[in-house]
GUMI-480480 format. One record per residue (C-alpha): residue number from 1; z, y, x. Coordinates in nm, 4 decimals. Each point is the difference from the previous one (the first is absolute). Layout:
BEGIN
NUM; Z; Y; X
...
END
This chain:
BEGIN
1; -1.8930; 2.1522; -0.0905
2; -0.1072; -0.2922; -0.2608
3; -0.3286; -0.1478; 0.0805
4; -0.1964; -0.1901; -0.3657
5; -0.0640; -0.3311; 0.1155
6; -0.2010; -0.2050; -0.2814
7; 0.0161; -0.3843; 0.0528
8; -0.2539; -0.2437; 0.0906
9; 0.1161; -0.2430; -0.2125
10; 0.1572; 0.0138; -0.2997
11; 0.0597; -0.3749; -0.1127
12; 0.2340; -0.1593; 0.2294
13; -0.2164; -0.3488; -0.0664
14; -0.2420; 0.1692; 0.1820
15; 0.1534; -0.0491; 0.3494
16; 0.0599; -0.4097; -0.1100
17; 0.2618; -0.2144; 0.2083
18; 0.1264; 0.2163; 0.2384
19; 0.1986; -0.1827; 0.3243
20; 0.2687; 0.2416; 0.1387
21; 0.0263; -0.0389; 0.3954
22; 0.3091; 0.0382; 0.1435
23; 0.2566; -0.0866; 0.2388
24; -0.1930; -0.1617; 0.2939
25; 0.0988; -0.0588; 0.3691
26; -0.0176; 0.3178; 0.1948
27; 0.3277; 0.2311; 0.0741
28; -0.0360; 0.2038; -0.3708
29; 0.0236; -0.3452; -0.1850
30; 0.3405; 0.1270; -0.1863
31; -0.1576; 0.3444; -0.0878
32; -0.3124; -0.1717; -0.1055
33; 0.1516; -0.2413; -0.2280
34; 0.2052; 0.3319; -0.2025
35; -0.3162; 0.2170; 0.0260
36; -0.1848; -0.3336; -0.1728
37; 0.2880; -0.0301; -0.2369
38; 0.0106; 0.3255; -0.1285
39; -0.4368; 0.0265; -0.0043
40; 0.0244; -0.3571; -0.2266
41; 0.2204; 0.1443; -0.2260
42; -0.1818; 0.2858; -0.0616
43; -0.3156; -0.1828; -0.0492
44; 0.1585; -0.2332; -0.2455
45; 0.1843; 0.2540; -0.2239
46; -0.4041; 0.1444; -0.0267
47; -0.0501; -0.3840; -0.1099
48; -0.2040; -0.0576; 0.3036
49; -0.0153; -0.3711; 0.0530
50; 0.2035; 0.0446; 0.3243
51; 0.0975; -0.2689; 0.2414
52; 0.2223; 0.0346; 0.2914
53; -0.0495; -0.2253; 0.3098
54; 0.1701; 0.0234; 0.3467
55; -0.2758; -0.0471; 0.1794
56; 0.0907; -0.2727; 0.3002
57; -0.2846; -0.1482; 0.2262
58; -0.1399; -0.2350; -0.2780
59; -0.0600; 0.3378; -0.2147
60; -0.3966; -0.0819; 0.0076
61; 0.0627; -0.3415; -0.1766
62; 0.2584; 0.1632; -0.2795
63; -0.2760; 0.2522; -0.1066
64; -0.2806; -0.2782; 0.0052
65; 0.2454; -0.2151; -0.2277
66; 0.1046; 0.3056; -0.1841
67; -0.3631; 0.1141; -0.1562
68; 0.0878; 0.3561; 0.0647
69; -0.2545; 0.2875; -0.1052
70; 0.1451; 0.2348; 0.2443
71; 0.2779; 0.0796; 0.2396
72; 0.2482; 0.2701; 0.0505
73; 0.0951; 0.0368; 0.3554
74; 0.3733; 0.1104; 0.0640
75; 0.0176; -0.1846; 0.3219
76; 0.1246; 0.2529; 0.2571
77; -0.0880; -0.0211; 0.4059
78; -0.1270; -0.2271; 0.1815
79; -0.1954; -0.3044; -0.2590
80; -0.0452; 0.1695; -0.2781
81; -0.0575; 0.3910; 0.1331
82; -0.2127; -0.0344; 0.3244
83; -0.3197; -0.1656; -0.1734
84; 0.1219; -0.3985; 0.0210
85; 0.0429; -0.0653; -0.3714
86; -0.2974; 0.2534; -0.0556
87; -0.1985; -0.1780; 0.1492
88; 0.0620; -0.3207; -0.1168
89; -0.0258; 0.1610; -0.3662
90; -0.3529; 0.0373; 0.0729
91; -0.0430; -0.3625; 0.1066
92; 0.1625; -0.1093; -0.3597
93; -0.2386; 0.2641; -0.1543
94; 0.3276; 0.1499; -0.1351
95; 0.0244; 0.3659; -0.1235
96; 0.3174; 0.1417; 0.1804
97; 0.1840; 0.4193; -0.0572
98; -0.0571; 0.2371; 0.3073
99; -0.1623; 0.0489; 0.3020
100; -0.2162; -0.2880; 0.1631
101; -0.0119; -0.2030; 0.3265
102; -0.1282; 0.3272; 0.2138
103; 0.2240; 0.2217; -0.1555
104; 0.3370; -0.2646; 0.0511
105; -0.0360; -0.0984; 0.3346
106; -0.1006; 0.3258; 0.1048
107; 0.3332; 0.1996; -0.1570
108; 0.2523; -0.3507; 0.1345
109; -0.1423; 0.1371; 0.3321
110; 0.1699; 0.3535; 0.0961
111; -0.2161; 0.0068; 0.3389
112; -0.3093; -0.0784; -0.1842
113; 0.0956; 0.2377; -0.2634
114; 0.0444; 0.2714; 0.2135
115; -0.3004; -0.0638; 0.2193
116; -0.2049; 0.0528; -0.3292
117; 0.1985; 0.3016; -0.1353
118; -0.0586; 0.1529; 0.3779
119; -0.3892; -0.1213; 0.0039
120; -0.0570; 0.2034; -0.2944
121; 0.2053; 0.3243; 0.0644
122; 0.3564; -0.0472; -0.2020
123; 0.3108; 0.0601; 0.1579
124; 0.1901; -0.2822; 0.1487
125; 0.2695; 0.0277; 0.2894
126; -0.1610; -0.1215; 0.3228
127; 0.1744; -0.3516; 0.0648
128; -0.0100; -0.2555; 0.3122
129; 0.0185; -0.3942; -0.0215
130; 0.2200; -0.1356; 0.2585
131; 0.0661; -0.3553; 0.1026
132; 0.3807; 0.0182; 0.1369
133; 0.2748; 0.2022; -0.0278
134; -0.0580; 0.1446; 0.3190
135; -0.3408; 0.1687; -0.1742
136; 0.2471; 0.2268; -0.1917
137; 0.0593; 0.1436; 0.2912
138; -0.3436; 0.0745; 0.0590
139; -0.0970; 0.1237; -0.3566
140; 0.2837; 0.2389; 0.0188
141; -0.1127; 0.1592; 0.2930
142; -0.2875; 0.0525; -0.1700
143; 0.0922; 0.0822; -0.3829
144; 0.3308; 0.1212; 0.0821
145; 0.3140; -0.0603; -0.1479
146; 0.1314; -0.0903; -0.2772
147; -0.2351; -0.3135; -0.0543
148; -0.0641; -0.1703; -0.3166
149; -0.0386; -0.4339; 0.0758
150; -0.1315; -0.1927; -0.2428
151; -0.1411; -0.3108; -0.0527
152; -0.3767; 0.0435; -0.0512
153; -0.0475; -0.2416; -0.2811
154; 0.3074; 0.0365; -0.2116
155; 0.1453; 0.1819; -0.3002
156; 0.2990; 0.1755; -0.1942
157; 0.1071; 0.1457; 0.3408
158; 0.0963; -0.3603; 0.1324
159; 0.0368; -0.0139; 0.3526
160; -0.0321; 0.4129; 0.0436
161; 0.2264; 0.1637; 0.2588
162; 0.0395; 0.3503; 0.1179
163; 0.0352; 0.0059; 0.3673
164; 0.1815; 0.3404; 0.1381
165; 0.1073; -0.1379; 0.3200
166; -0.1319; -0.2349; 0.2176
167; 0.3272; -0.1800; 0.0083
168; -0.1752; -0.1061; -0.3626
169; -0.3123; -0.1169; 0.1366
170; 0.1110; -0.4228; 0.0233
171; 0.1113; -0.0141; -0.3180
172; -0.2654; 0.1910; -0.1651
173; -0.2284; -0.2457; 0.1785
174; 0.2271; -0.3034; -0.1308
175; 0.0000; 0.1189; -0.3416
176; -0.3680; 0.0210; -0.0674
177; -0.1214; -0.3028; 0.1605
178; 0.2204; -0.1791; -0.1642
179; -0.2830; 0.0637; -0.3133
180; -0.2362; -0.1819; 0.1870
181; -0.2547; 0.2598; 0.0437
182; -0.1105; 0.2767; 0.2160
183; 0.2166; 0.2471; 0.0899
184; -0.1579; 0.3658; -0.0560
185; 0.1663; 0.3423; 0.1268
186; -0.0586; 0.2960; -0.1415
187; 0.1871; 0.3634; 0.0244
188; 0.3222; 0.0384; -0.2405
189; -0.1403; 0.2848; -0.2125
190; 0.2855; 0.1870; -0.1137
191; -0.0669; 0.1655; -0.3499
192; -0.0324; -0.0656; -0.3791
193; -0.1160; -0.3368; -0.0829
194; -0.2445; -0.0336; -0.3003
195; -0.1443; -0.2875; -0.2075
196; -0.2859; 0.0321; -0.2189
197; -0.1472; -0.2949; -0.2303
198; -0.3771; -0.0578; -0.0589
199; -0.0779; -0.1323; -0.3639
200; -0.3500; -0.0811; -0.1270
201; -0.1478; 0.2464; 0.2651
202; 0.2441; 0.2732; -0.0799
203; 0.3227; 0.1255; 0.2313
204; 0.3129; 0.0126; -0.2159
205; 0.2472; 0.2700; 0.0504
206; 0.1958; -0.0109; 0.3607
207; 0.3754; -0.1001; 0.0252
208; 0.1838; 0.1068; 0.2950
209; 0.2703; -0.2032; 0.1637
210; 0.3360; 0.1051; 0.0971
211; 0.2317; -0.2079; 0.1564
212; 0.3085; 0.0526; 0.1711
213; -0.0635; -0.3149; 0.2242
214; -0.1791; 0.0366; 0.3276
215; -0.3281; -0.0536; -0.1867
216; -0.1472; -0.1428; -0.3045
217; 0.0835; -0.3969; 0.1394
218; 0.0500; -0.3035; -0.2256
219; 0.3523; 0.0854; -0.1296
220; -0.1225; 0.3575; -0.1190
221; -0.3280; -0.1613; -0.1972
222; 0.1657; -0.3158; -0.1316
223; 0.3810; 0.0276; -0.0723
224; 0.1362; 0.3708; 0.0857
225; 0.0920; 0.1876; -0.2563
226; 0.0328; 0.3333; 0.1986
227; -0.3808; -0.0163; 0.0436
228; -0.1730; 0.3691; -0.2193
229; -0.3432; -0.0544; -0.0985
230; -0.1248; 0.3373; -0.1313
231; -0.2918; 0.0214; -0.2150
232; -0.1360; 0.2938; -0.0370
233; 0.0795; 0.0092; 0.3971
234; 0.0435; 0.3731; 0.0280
235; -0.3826; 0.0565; 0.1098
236; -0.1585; 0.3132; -0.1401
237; -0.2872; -0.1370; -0.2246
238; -0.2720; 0.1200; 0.2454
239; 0.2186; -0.2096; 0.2798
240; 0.0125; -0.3543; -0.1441
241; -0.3141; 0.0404; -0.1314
242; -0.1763; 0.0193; 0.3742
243; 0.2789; -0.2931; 0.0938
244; -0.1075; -0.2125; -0.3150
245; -0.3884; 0.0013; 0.1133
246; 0.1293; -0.0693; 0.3279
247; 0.1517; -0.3290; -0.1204
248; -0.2781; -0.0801; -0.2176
249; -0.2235; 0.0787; 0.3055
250; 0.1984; -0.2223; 0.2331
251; -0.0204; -0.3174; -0.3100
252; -0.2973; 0.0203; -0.0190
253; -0.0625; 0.0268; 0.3684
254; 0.1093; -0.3800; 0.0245
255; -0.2320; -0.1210; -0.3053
256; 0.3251; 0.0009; -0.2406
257; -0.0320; -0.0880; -0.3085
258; 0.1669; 0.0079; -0.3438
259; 0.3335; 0.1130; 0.0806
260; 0.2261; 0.0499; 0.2957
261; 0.2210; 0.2250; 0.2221
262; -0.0327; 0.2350; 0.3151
263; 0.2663; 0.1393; 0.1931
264; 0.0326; 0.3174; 0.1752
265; 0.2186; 0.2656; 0.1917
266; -0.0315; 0.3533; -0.0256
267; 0.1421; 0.1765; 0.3625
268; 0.1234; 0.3314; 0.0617
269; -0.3227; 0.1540; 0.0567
270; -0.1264; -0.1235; -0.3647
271; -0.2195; -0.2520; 0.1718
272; -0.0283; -0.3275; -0.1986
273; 0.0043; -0.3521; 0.1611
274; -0.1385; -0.2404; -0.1215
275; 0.2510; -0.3567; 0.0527
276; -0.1292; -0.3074; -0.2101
277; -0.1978; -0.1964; -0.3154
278; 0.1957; -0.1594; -0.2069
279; -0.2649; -0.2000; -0.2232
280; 0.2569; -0.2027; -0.2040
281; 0.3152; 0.2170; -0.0395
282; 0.2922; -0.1024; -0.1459
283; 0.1266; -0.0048; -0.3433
284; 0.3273; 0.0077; -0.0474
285; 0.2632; 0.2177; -0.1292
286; 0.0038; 0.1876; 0.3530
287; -0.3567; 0.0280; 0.0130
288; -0.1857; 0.2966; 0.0725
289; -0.3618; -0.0637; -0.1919
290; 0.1557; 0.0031; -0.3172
291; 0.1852; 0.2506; 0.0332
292; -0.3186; 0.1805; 0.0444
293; -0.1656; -0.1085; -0.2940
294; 0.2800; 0.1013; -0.1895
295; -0.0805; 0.3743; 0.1001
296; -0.3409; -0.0499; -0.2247
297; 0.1397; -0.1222; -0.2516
298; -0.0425; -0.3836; 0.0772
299; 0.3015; -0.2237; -0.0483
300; 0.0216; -0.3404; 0.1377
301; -0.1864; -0.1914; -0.2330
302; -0.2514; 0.2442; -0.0215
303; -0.0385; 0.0156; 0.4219
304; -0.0120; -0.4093; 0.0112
305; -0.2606; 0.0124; -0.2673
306; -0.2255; 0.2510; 0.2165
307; 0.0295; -0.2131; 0.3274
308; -0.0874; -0.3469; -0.2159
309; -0.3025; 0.2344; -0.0972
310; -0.1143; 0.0205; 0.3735
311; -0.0428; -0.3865; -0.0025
312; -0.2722; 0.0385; -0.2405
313; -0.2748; 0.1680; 0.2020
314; -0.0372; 0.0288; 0.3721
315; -0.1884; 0.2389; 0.2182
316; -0.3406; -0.1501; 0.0920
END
C-alpha cells in the first residue's frame, strides 16, 4: 500500500554542505563504504552539496576543517553505529541523520537491546552470556538445542554460528570471540525471518528472507544471489499490520530515531521474536530498507532525501 509522504524540505540548499560518513574501522568498513557510495550519489544527482569522507580516527579534525552544516551517517557497527561518532557530533555542535547516542549504543548492544525489549513486554528469545566455550554447554542445557552464538556487539551476521551438536561448541566459541566482544546465546528459532524498516516514525512494509543457506549469514546479505526477499511477504493485511507496530514498538523502545531496521522471526506457533536494531542499515544494492521504501512508492533518491530530513530536527 503507498503511503503520501510530503517533504520537509524542498530546496536542496536548505540542508547546506553535507559530509557523507563512510567507510570507518569496524568489521562492516567495505559495506559501509558501498552503502556511502551509493547514499552520495543519490544526494548529488538531487544537487545536494554532498561530500564523501572515509571517516578514519582523525574524522573530528576533517569535519572541523571541512565547515560542514550537517552530516549523513553511513558508518555501519561499531564507530559510527553504537553512539561514538554521535556523540562526538554533539561535541562539534554538528547536525547528523538518525537515531542519537541512546538510541546507537543501545541497538550495537544485542544484550542491552533485549534486556529493554524484555523490560517492557516485547518478545525476545531468552539468551545467556557465557565466558568460555565450556558455557555452551551450560546454556544448552538450559535453552536447548539448536543454539544460536553470536557476538553481542556485532553486525551483518558476522561471527553468528548455529550450534546443533556439541561437537560445535569450540568453534562456535572461537568464531565469535574472535569479534572482540561478548559472546551471547540465545535459542535457534526455527521459522520465517522478517525485516521491517522504520522511516520518519512510520514501519515500512515487511520483507521476508529466504535463503537456501543455513541462515541469513554474510554471504546471503552481501554477495548471494540465491537470496528471495519478498515484499509483500505473504502476510494477510491484518497480520503484518500487528508485526509492523511490533517493530515500530520495539524502535522506539530503544529511543530510535529517524530511520532504521528491526529484525524478527516468526515460529511455528505464529509467535514473533523479536532479534535486533539496526539504527544505520545498509544501503546497497542488496539492501533491505530500500527495498522497503520502494513498496510506498519511494525510490532511492527519494528514501536518502527522507533520512537527510531526520538530521534536521531531533527529539527533545
Amino acid at each position: 500500500m503507498r503511503q503520501t509522504w510530503q517533504k520537509v524540505v524542498t530546496d536542496p540548499e536548505a540542508f547546506g554542505k553535507v559530509a557523507v560518513l563512510m567507510g570507518g574501522w569496524s568489521a562492516e568498513r567495505d559495506v559501509s563504504l558501498r552503502s556511502g557510495a551509493a547514499v552520495l550519489s543519490a544526494l548529488q544527482a538531487q544537487k545536494v552539496d554532498a561530500h564523501g569522507i572515509d571517516a578514519d580516527r582523525q574524522i573530528l579534525s576533517v569535519l572541523a576543517a571541512g565547515q560542514f552544516d550537517r552530516v549523513f551517517i553511513v558508518l555501519h557497527g561499531r564507530g559510527g553505529e553504537d553512539g561514538v561518532i554521535q556523540g562526538a557530533l554533539e561535541i562539534l555542535g554538528l547536525p547528523y541523520t538518525g537515531s542519537g547516542v541512546l538510541a546507537s549504543s543501545l541497538g550495537m548492544d544485542k544484550r542491552r537491546t533485549k534486556q529493554i525489549w524484555l523490560g517492557v513486554g516485547l518478545p525476545t528469545p531468552p539468551y545467556r552470556l557465557i565466558e568460555n566455550a565450556a558455557g555452551l554447554a551450560a546454556a544448552a542445557t538450559e535453552l536447548g538445542l539448536p543454539l544460536a552464538v553470536k557476538p553481542a556487539c556485532e553486525g551483518s551476521s558476522i561471527g553468528v554460528s548455529r550450534v546443533d551438536d556439541p561437537a560445535q561448541f569450540q568453534s562456535a566459541w572461537q568464531r565469535a570471540t574472535a569479534c572482540n566482544s561478548p559472546v551471547l546465546v540465545e535459542p535457534w528459532i526455527q521459522g520465517q525471518e522478517y525485516t521491517g524498516a522504520v522511516l520518519q516514525d512510520q514501519a515500512l512494509p515487511l520483507i521476508r528472507l529466504e535463503t537456501p543457506r543455513d541462515f541469513y549469514d554474510y554471504e546471503a546479505k552481501y554477495h548471494a544471489n540465491d537470496t528471495r526477499y519478498l515484499c509483500p511477504c505473504g502476510l494477510s493485511q491484518a497480520r503484518e499490520s500487528e508485526l509492523r507496530e511490533l517493530v515500530r514498538q520495539a524502535y522506539a523502545a530503544v529511543d530510535g530515531y529517524g530511520w532504521g531496521r528491526v529484525d524478527l522471526l516468526v515460529d511455528g506457533q505464529d509467535q514473533p521474536w523479536l532479534l535486533e536494531v539496526n539504527t544505520v542499515p545498509g544501503m546497497t544494492d542488496h539492501s533491505l530498507v530500500p527495498m522497503a521504501a520502494r513498496a510506498v512508492g519511494l525510490n532511492f533518491e527519494a528514501l536518502v532525501w527522507r533520512v537527510l530530513e531526520t538530521s534536521l530536527t531531533r527529539p527533545g
